[in-house]
C-alpha positions as CSV (number, residue, x, y, z in Angstrom):
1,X,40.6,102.8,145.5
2,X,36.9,102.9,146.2
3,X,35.7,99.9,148.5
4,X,32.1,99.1,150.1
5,X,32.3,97.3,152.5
6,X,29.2,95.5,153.8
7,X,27.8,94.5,156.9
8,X,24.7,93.5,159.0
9,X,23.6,90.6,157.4
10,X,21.9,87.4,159.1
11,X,18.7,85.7,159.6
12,X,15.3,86.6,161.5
13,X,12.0,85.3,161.6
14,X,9.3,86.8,159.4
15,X,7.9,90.0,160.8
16,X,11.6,90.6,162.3
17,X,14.0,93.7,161.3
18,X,17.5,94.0,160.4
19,X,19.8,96.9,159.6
20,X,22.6,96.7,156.8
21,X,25.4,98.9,156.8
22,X,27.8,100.2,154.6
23,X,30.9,101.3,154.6
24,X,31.9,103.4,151.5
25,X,34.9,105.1,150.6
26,X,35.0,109.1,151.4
27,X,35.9,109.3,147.6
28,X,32.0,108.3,146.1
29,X,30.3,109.2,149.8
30,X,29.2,112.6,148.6
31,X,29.1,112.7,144.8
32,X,27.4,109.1,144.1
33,X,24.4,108.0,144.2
34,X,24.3,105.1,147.2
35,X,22.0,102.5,147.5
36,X,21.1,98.4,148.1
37,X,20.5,96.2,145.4
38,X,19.6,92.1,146.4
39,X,19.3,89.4,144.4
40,X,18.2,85.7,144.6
41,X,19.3,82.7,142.4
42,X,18.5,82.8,138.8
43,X,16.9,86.6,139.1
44,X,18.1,89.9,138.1
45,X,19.5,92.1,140.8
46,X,17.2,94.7,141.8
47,X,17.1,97.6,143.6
48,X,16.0,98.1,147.0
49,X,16.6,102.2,147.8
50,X,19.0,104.6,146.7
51,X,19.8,107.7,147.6
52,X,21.5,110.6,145.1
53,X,23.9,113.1,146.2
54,X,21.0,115.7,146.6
55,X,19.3,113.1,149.2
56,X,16.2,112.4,146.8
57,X,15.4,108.5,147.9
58,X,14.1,105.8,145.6
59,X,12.7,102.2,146.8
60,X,11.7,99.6,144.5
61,X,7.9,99.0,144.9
62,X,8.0,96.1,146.9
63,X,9.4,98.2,149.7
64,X,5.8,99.3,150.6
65,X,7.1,101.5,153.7
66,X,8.7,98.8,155.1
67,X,12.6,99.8,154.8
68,X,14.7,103.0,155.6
69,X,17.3,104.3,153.7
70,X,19.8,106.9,155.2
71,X,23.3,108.0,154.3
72,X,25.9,109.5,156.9
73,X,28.6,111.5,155.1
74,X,30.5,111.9,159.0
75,X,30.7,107.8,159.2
76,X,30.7,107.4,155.4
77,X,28.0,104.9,155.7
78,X,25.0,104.1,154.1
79,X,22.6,102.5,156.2
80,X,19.0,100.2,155.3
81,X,17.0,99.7,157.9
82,X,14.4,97.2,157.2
83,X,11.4,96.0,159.7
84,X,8.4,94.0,158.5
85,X,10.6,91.3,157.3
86,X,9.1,88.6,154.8
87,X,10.5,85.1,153.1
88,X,10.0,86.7,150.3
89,X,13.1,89.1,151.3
90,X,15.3,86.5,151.7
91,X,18.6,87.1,149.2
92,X,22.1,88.8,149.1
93,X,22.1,92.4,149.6
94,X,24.6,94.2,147.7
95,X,26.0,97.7,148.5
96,X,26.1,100.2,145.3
97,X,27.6,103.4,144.6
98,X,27.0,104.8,141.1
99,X,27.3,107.5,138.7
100,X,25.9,108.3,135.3
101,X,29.8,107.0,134.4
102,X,30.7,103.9,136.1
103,X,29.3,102.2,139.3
104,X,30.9,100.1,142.4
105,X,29.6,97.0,144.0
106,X,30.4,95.6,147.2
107,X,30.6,91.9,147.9
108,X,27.2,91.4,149.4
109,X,25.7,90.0,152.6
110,X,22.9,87.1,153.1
111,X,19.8,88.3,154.5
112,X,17.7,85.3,155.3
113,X,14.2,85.4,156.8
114,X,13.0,81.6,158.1
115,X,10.7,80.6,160.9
């Protein structure tokens, strides 16, 4: 059974950092593309970073160098370190592990950024 399991979640002030983790099943660690989605009421989910099996990294645009995607196929986690925090980041941050086949969500965790 594959299972992602996030964690990491919370709330900062603007300008603050946070690092999400995920725990993913050894099963999708190294043959699955792995990355963060978030998502906000009444939007789309949309991606923040993902990283393929051959380690090529993808951010959405409004990353703009501010978060770090890494993968650890020892801890079989996959990391997103983000600094530079805005309001505008506040939403529920969804694990992902996909394949040109089928793709695995886990259950999320609220990031909120408030002053």
């Amino acid at each position: 059974q594959v299972q992602l399991v996030e964690s990491g979640g919370g709330t900062v002030q603007p300008g603050g950092s946070l690092t999400l983790s995920c725990q993913v099943s050894e099963y999708v660690s190294r043959i699955y593309t792995l990355g963060w989605y978030r998502q906000t009421p009444g939007k789309e989910r949309e991606l923040v970073a993902h990283v393929d099996d051959k380690g090529n990294v993808k951010y959405g645009d409004f990353v703009k160098g501010r978060f770090n995607i890494s993968k650890d196929l020892t801890k079989l986690t996959v990391d997103l370190q983000m600094s530079g925090l805005e309001i505008e980041d506040t939403a529920v941050y969804y694990c992902n592990a996909s394949n040109p086949l089928r793709q695995y969500w886990g259950r999320g965790t609220q990031v909120t950024v408030s002053s």
